[in-house]
C-alpha positions as CSV (number, residue, x, y, z in Angstrom):
1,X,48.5,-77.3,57.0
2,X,47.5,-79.7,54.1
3,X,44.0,-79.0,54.3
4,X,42.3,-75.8,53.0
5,X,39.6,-74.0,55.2
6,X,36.5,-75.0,52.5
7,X,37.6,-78.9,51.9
8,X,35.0,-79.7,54.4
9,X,32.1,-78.2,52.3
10,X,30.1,-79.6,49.4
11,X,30.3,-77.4,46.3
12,X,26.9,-75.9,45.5
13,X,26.4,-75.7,41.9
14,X,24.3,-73.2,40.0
15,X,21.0,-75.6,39.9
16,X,21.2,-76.0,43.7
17,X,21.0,-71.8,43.9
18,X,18.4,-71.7,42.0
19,X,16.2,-74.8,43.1
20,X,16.9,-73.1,46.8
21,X,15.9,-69.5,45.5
22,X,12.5,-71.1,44.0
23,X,12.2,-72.5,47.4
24,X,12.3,-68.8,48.7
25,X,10.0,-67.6,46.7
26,X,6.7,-69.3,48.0
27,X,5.8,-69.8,44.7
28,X,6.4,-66.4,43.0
29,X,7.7,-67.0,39.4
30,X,11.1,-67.0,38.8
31,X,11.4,-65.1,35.4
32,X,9.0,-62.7,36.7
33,X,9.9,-61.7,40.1
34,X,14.1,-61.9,39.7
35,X,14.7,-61.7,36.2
36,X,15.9,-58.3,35.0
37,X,15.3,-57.3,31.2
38,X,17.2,-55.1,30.0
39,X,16.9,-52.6,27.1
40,X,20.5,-54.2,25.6
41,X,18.9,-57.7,25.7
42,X,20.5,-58.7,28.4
43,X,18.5,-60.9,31.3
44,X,20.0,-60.3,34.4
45,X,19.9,-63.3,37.0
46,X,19.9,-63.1,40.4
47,X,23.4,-64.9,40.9
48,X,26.1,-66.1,38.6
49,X,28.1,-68.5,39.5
50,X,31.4,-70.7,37.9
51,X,29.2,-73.1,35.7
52,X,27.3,-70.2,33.9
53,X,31.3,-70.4,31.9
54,X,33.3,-73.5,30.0
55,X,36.5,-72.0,31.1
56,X,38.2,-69.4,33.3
57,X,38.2,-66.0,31.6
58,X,41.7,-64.6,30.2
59,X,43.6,-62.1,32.1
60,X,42.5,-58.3,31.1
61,X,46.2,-56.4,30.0
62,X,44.8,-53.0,31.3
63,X,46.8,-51.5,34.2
64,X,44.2,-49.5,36.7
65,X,47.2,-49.0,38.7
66,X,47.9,-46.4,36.6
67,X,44.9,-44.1,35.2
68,X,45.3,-40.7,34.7
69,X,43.1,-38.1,36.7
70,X,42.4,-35.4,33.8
71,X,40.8,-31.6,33.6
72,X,39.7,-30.3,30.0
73,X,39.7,-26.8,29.1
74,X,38.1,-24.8,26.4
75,X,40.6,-23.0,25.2
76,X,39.7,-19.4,23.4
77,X,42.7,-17.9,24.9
78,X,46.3,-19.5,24.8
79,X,47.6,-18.0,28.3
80,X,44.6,-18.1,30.5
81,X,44.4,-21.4,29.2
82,X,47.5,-22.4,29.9
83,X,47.3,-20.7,33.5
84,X,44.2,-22.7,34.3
85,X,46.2,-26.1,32.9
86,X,49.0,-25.4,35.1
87,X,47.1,-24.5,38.4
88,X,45.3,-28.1,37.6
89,X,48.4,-29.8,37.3
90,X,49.9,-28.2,40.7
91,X,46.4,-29.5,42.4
92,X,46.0,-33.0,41.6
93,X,45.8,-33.4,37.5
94,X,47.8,-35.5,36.1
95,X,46.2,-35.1,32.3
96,X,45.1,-32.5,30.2
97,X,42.8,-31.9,27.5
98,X,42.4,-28.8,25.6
99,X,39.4,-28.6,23.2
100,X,40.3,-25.8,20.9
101,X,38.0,-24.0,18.6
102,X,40.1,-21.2,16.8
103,X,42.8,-21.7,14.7
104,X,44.6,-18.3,15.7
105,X,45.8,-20.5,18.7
106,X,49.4,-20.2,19.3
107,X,50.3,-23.9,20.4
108,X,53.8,-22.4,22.2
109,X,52.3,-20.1,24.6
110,X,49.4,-23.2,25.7
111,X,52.1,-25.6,26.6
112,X,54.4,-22.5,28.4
113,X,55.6,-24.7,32.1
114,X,53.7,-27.8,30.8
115,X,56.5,-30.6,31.1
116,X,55.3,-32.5,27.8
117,X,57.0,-35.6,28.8
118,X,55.7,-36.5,32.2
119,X,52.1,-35.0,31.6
120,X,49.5,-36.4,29.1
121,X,48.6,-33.8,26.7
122,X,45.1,-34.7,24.6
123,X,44.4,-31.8,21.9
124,X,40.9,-31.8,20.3
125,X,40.3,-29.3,17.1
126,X,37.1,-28.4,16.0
127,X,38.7,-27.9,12.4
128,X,41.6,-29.7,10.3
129,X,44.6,-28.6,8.7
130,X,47.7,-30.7,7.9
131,X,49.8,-27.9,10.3
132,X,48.1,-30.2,13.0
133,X,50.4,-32.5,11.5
134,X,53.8,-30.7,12.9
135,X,52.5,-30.5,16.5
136,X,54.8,-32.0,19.1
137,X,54.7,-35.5,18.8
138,X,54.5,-36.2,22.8
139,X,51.2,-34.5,22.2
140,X,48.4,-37.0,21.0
141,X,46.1,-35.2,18.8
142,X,42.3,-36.2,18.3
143,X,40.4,-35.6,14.6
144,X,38.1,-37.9,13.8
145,X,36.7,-36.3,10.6
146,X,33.8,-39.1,10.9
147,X,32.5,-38.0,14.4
148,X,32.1,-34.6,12.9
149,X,30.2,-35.7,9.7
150,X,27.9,-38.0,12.5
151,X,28.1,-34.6,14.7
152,X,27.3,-32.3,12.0
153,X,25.8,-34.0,9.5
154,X,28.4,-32.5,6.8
155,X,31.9,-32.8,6.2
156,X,34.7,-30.4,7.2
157,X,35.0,-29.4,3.6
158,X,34.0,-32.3,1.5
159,X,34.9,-36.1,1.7
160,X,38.3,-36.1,-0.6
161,X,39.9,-33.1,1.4
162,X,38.9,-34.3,4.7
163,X,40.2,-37.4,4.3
164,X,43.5,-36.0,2.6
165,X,44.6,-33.8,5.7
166,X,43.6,-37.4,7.8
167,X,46.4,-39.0,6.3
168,X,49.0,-36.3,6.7
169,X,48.1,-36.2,10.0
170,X,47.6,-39.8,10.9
171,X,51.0,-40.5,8.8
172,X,52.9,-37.6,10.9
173,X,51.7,-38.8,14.2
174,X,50.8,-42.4,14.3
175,X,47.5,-41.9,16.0
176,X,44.0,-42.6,15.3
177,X,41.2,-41.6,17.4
178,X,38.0,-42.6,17.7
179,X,34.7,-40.9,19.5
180,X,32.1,-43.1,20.4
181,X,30.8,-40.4,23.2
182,X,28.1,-38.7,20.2
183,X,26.5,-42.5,20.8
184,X,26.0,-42.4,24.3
185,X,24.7,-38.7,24.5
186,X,22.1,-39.4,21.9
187,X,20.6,-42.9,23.8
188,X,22.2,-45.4,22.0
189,X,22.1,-48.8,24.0
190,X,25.8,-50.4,25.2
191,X,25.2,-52.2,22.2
192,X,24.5,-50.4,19.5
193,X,27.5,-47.7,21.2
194,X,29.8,-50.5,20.9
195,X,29.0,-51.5,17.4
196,X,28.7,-48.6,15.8
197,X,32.2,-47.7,17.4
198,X,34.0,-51.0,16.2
199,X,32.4,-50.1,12.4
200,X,33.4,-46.2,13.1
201,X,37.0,-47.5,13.5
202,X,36.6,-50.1,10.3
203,X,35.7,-47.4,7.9
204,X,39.1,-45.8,9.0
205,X,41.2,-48.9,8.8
206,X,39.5,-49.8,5.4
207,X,40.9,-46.7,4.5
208,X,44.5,-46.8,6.0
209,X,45.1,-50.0,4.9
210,X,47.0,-48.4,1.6
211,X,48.0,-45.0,3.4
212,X,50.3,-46.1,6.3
213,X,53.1,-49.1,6.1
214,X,52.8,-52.4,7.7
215,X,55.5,-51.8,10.0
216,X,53.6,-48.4,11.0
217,X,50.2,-50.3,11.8
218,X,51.9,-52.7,14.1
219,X,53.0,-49.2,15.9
220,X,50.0,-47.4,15.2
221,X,48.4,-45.7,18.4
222,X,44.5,-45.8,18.6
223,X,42.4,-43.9,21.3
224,X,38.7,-44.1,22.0
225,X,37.2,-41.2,23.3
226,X,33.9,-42.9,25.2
227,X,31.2,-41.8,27.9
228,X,30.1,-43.4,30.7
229,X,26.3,-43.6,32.2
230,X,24.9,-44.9,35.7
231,X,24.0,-48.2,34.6
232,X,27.1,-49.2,36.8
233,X,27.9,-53.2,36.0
234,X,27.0,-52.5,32.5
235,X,29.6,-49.9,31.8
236,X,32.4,-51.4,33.4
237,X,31.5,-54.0,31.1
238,X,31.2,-51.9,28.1
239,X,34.8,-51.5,28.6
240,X,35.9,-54.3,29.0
241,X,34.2,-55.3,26.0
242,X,35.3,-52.4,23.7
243,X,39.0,-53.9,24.9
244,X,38.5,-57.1,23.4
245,X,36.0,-56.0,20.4
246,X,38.9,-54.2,19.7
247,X,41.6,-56.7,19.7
248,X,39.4,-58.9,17.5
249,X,38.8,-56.5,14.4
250,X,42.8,-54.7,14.9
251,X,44.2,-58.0,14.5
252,X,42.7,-59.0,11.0
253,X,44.6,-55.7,9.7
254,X,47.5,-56.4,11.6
255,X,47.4,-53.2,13.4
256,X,48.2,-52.7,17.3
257,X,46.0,-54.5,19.2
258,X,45.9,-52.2,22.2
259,X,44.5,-49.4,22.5
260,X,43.9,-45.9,25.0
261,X,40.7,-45.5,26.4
262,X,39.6,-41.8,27.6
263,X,36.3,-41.6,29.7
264,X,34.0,-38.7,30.4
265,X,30.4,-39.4,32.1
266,X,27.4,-39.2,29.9
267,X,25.8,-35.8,29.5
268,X,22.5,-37.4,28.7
269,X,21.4,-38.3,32.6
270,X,22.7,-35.1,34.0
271,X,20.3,-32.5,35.5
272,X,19.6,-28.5,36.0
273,X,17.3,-29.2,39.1
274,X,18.3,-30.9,42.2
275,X,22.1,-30.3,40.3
276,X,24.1,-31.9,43.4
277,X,22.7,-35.2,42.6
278,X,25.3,-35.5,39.4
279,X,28.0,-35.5,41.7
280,X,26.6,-38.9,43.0
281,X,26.4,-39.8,39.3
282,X,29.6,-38.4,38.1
283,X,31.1,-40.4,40.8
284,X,29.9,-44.0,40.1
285,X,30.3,-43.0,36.6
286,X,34.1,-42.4,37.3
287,X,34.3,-45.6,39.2
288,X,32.6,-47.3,36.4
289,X,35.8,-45.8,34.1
290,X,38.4,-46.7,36.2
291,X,37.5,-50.2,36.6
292,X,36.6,-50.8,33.3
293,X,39.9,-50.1,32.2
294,X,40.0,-46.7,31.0
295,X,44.0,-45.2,30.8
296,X,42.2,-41.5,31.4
297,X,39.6,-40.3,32.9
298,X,38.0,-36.7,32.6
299,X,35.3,-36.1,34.9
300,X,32.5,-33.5,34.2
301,X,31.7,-30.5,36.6
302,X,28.2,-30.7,38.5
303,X,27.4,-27.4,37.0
304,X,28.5,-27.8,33.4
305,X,25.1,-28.1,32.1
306,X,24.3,-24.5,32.8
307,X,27.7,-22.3,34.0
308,X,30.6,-21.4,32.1
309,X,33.6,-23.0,33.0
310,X,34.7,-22.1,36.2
311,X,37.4,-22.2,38.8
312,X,35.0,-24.1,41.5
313,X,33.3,-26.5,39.1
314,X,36.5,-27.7,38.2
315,X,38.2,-28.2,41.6
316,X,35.2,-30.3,42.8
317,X,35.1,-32.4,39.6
318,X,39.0,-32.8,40.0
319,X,38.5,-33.5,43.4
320,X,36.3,-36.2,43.2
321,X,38.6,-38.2,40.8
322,X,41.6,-37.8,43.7
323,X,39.6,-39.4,46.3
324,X,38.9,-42.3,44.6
325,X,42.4,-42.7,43.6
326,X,44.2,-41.3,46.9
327,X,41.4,-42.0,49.4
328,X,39.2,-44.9,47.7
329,X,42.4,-46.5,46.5
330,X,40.9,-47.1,43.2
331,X,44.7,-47.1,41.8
332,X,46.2,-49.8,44.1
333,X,45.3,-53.3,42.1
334,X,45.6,-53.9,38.4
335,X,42.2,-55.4,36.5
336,X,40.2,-55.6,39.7
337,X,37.2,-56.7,38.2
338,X,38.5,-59.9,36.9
339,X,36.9,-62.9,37.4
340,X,33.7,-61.2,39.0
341,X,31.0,-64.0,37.4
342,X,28.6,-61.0,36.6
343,X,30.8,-58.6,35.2
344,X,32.5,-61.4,32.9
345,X,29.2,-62.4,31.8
346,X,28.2,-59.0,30.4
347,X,31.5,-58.4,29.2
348,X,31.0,-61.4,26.5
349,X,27.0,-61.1,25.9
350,X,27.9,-57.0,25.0
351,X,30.7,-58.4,23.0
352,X,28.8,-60.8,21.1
353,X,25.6,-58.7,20.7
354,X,28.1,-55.8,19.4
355,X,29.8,-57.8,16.8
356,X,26.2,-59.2,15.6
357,X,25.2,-56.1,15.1
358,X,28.9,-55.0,13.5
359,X,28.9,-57.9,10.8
360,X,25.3,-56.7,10.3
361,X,26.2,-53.3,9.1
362,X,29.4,-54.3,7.1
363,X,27.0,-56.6,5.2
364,X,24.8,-53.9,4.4
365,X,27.6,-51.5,3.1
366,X,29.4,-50.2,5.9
367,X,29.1,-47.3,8.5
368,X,29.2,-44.3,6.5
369,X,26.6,-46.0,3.9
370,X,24.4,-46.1,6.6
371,X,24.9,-43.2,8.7
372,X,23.8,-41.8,5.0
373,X,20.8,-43.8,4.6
374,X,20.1,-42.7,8.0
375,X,19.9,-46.1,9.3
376,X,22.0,-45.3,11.8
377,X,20.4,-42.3,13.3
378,X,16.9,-44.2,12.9
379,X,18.0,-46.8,15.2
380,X,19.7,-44.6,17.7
381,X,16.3,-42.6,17.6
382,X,14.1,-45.9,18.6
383,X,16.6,-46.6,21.2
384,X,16.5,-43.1,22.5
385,X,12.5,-42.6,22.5
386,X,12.4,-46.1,24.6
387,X,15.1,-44.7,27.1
388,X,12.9,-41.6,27.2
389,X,9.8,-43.5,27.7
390,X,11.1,-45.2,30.5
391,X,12.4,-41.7,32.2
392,X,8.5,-40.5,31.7
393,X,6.7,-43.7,33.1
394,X,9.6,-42.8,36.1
395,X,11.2,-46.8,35.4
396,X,14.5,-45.2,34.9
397,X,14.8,-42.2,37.9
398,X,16.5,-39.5,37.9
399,X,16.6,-38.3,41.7
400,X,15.0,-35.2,42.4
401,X,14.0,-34.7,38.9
402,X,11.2,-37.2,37.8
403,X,11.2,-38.7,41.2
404,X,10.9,-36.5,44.6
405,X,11.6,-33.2,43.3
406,X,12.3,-30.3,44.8
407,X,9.4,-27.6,44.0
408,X,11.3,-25.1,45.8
409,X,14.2,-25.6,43.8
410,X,14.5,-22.4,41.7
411,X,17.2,-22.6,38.4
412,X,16.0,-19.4,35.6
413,X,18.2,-16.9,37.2
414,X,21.0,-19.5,37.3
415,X,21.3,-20.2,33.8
416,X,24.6,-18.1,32.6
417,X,24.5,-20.8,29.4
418,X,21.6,-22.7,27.7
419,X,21.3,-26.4,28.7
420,X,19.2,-27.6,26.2
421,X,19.2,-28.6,22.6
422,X,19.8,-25.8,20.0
423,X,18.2,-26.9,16.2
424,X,19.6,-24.5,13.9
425,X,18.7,-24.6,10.3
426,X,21.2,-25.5,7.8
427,X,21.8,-27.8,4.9
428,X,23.7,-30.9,6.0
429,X,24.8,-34.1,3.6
430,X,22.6,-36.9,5.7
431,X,20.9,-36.5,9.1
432,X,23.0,-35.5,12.2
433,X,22.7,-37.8,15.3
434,X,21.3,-35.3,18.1
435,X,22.8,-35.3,21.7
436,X,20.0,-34.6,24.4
437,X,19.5,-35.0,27.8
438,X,16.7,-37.2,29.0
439,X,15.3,-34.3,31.4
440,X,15.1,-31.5,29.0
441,X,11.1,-31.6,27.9
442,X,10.7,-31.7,31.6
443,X,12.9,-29.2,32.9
444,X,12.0,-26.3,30.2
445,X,8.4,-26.8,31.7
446,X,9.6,-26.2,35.3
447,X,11.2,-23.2,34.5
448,X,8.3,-21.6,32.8
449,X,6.0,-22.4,35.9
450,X,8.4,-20.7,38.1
């Protein structure tokens, strides 16, 4: 046949849609009734549609075809964390990270049965030593001494000799990684998380730029560590955006324009009461990950907020990740979410917003300058007491926590770890940006009524 199905049919532009939608609504305003304004300073129409662009979008280069399903462990103990890394890779993982806190460690006896060239192996220190430098090099190591001064508010040990075991380290292994999660966690917007990533990553390329060789740049392998809310278009977006963000800024050092991407859901929407309801958020927030692009993605145990790791916690959270990628086929088609008018749409408003913002902070000195003026932190703060506000007036709901709770829901003798907010009293070199979970304030007021 010569003729497609549609040659029949008119083309309906954007205008008609929207002269047909006024029709519809009987006189309701438009902006008003349909019109969704959000806290990035985004409006969200009703429909999108091929004229809202002046050409077709490029082609994404990530591969969703194949994302990793991944388990993190805590790791106090070498072998029982290497039993526990194993077991997960004979049930379904395909990834692992390690988060390790000790230095007495033996690095042999974690990887014992762990074939090092077929499995992803992601180790995250809570210290820094150039010996990090020597680990196996299939083994991608994350130390990003600025997340910690952002964390912490201080320094490992002090600016010169944090920065001098970072190049040993980056030098040794080619890697850089980047955590933008602290952003999230503490109510940044998709903006401001994007930004202040993209000038994270500057302040470390600034510096590179006379530690590593030209030719090791163009090889250089960069990872962002990044969480993912419920705000489901907008975080697919967010990745998409972080892609390109990153493209743009790596390729006016002549670095490696791609990058890894490993996602974890946000820890900020997650709940004590009514605690099955964050596997319905863990879920989209997955789904979120994988169809933003995201090579890895480490999903985060219903119960984490207030058990100790355990063997059930993790087998749901691993399961949920292996029915979207065995059952959902969320692994069968490569950048699925090109071309979607809506998604493309936030993709380059968060882009553009984020680089505003990102040229607006290099003018003004640069990241670290202003994480210590605590500029940064102040901004994160207004953007988190709005988020919060929202939560309290019940516009943003968290399901059976400021909306239809459960008042026979009973958590105090559940608790075997704190969930909430520990201030301990120190001296720190600028303000530390604070994670905290929107539900706290009400939750500690639950459990002192029950």
């Amino acid at each position: 046949m010569s003729k497609t199905l549609f040659n029949e049919f008119e083309g309906v532009t954007s205008k008609a849609w929207k002269q047909k939608i006024q029709v519809d609504l009987r006189g309701a305003d438009y902006n008003d009734t349909l019109i969704w304004k959000t806290n990035e300073g985004i409006d969200v129409k009703p429909i999108y549609h091929a004229d809202d662009f002046d050409s077709r979008s490029s082609v994404s280069d990530t591969k969703a075809t194949e994302w990793k399903i991944c388990q993190a462990i805590d790791v106090s103990d070498a072998k029982e964390a290497n039993l526990i890394a194993t077991d997960a890779l004979r049930r379904g993982a395909e990834s692992i990270i390690f988060n390790i806190t000790s230095q007495a460690i033996s690095l042999e006896e974690l990887f014992q049965n762990i074939d090092l060239k077929k499995t992803p192996i992601e180790l995250k220190y809570d210290y820094l030593t150039e010996e990090l430098s020597n680990t196996n090099k299939s083994v991608n190591l994350h130390y990003d001494i600025i997340h910690n001064l952002a964390k912490t508010g201080n320094w490992h040990n002090n600016l010169k000799d944090d920065h001098s075991k970072f190049d040993a380290i980056v030098k040794s292994t080619n890697h850089l990684s980047i955590d933008l999660s602290l952003y999230q966690n503490s109510g940044a917007t998709i903006v401001q998380q994007l930004a202040y990533g993209l000038a994270h990553a500057n302040e470390y390329l600034n510096h590179l730029d006379d530690v590593i060789t030209s030719t090791e740049k163009q090889s250089l392998q960069v990872t962002f560590n990044v969480s993912v809310g419920s705000n489901y278009f907008f975080e697919i977006a967010k990745l998409k955006a972080l892609r390109q963000l990153w493209a743009t800024i790596a390729s006016e050092y002549g670095v490696n324009s791609e990058c890894r991407i490993i996602t974890t859901p946000s820890k900020r929407n997650k709940t004590i009461y009514d605690y099955n309801v964050n596997l319905l958020r863990t879920t989209t927030e997955c789904m979120s990950a994988i169809l933003g692009g995201s090579n890895v993605v480490c999903n985060l145990p219903y119960d984490a907020l207030y058990h100790k790791s355990n063997e059930f916690g993790d087998r749901i959270s691993r399961n949920q990740l292996l029915i979207l990628k065995h059952e959902s086929y969320f692994d069968k088609v490569n950048n699925p979410t090109d071309g979607a008018y809506y998604i493309e749409s936030l993709t380059k408003q968060l882009a553009e917003k984020a680089l505003l913002l990102f040229k607006d902070i290099e003018a003004n000195g640069g990241f670290l300058q202003q994480l210590k003026e605590g500029t940064i932190q102040r901004k994160i703060k207004e953007s988190a007491a709005k988020e919060l506000a929202d939560f309290d007036t019940e516009k943003l709901v968290l399901l059976g926590t400021n909306k239809h709770p459960n008042p026979l829901d009973k958590m105090k003798n559940e608790l075997e770890i704190s969930p909430f907010l520990k201030i301990e009293s120190r001296k720190t070199l600028i303000e530390p940006i604070i994670e905290k979970r929107l539900s706290e304030k009400l939750e500690i007021n639950r459990l002192k009524e029950e």
